[in-house]
N, C-alpha and C positions, 0 to 999 in steps of 0.2 A: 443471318436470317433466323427469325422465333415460329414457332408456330404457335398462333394463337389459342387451338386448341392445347397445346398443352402447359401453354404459360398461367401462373397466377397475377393478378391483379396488378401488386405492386412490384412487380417484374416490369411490366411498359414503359416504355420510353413515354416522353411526353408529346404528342401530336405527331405522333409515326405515318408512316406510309402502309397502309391496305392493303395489298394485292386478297384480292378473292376471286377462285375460277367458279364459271359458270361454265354448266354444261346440260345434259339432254339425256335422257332412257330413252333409245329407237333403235329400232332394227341397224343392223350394217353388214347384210346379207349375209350369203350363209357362214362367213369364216370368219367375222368381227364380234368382238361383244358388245352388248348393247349399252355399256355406258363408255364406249369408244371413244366420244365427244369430250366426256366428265374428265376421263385420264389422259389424255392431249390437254385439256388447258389445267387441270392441275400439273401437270410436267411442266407444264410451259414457264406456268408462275412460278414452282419450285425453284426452276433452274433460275430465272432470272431476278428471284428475290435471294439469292444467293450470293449475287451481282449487286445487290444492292444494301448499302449501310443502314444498317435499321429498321430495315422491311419486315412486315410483319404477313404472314402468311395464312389465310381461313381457310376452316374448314368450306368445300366446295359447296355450290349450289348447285344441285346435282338433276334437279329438273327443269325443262324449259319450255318451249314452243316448238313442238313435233307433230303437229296435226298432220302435217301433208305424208308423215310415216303412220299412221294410224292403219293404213292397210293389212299393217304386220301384226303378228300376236308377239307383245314383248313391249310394245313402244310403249310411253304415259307421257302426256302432255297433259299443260297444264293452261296453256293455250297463253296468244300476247297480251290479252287485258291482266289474269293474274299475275301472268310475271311480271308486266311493267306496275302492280302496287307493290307486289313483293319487293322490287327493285328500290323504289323510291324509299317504302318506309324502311327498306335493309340501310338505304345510305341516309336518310334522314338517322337512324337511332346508329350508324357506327360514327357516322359524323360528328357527333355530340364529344368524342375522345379522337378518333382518328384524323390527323389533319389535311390529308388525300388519301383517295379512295379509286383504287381501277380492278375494274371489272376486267377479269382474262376471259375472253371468250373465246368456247370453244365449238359451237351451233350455230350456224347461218339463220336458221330460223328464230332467233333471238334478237336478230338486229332491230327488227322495227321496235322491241320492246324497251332496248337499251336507247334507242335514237332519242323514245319519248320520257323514257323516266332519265336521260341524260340531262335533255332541255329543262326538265321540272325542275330536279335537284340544280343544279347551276342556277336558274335563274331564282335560286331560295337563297344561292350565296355559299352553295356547298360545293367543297372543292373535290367533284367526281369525275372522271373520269370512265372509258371501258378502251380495249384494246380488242382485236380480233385474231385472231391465231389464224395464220393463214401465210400461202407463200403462193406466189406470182407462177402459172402454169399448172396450179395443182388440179386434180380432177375433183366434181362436184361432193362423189359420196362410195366409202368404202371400195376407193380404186386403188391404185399405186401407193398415192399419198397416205392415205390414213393406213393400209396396210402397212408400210414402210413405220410409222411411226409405234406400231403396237407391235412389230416385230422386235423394234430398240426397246420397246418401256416395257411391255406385260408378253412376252415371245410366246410363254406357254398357255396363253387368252386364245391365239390366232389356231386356225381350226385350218390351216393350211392345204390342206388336201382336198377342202369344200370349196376356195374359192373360185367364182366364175363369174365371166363378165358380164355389166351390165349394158346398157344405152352410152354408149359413146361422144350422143352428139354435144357441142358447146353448150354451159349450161343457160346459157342469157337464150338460146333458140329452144330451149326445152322450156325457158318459164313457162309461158302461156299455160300448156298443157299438165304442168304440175301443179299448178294452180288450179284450173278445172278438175283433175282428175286424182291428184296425189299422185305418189311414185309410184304408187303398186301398177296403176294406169301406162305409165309410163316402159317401168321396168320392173317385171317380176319377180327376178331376182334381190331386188332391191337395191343392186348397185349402179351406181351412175358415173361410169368408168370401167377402167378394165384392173385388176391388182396384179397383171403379171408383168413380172419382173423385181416387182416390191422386195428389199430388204431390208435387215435390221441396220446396216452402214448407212443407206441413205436414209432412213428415219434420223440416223444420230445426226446427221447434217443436218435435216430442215428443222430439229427441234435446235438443235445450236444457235440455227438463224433465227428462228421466233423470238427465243428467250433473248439472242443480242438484241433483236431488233425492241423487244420491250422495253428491257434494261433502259436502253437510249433513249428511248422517246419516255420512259421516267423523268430520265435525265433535263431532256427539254422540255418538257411539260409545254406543248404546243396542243392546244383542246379545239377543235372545230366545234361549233354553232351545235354541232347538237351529240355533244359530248367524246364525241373518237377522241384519239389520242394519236396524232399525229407519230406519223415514223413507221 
């Protein structure tokens, strides 16, 4: 694995493989830090472009589509229309040298932006890709899961003695209302889960599982209609 940052020019392989994480500045209640999102999917893609021959590794994209945390003092967004040009002209101008491209994502609120600058770039003939960082069961927002993963990657970040829980309910029966009202409406805490029991062992595990599960869908390069990354 290189890191693009710190490699020169004629160092690069010839039509390498991209990974670039994308991530988010927002709140993550009172015991996460706010670019919680940014270092989840730069961990994700480190570990699994590590796993991978040739991979080449960018500096993250560190802001995204956080409106619905805008309640909190700390978030910036930059809302889906910006992101999804940044997106496109990001993979239009790497695509010119790089010959796949995937987006590690680490912000649910990103999705729609990734969906539409996915379908752009593709249907231009660019071979991009995004992948979403995520594991089956997890809680919405600064519960268990993301506690667990910044206890493994950044331990001296987490403010452990602040954390408390948020809204509990499943997030698909909270959309509606985070929608209307953002999280702060929702849960004042800002979290959308509960972090207790979160530790650094189980972070190590679901980042393990990310980064295999990236790795491999590298591997099979299976791209759905509007750019995921199958696996």
């Amino acid at each position: 694995m290189t890191s693009l940052a710190g490699a020169v020019w004629p160092e690069l392989p010839e039509r390498p493989l991209l990974l670039v994480p994308l991530g988010a500045v927002e709140q993550h209640g009172h015991h996460l830090p706010l670019a919680t999102d940014t270092t989840v999917a730069c961990t994700v893609a480190e570990a699994a472009a590590g796993d991978l021959d040739g991979a080449l590794l960018a500096p993250a994209l560190a802001y995204g589509a956080s409106g619905e945390h805008e309640g909190f003092p700390g978030t910036i967004s930059i809302g889906t229309e910006a992101l999804t040009g940044l997106l496109v002209e990001y993979g239009r101008s790497a695509c010119r040298w790089a010959g796949r491209l995937v987006l590690v994502n680490g912000h649910g609120g990103n999705l729609d932006a990734l969906r539409t600058a996915g379908r752009q770039l593709r249907s231009e003939g660019r071979d991009v890709a995004w992948f979403p960082c995520g594991v089956p069961g997890a809680d919405a927002h600064a519960g268990r899961t993301e506690t667990s993963l910044v206890l493994h990657v950044e331990p001296a970040l987490v403010r452990a003695g602040r954390a408390v829980a948020g809204d509990t309910t499943p997030i698909a029966e909270l959309l509606p209302r985070l929608r209307a009202e953002g999280v702060r409406g929702v849960s004042p805490t800002g979290v959308l889960g509960d972090p207790a029991g979160a530790s650094a062992a189980e972070g190590a595990q679901l980042l393990a599982t990310m980064a295999a599960r990236l790795a491999a869908a590298v591997r099979t390069w299976d791209v759905d209609p509007a750019g995921r990354l199958r696996g």
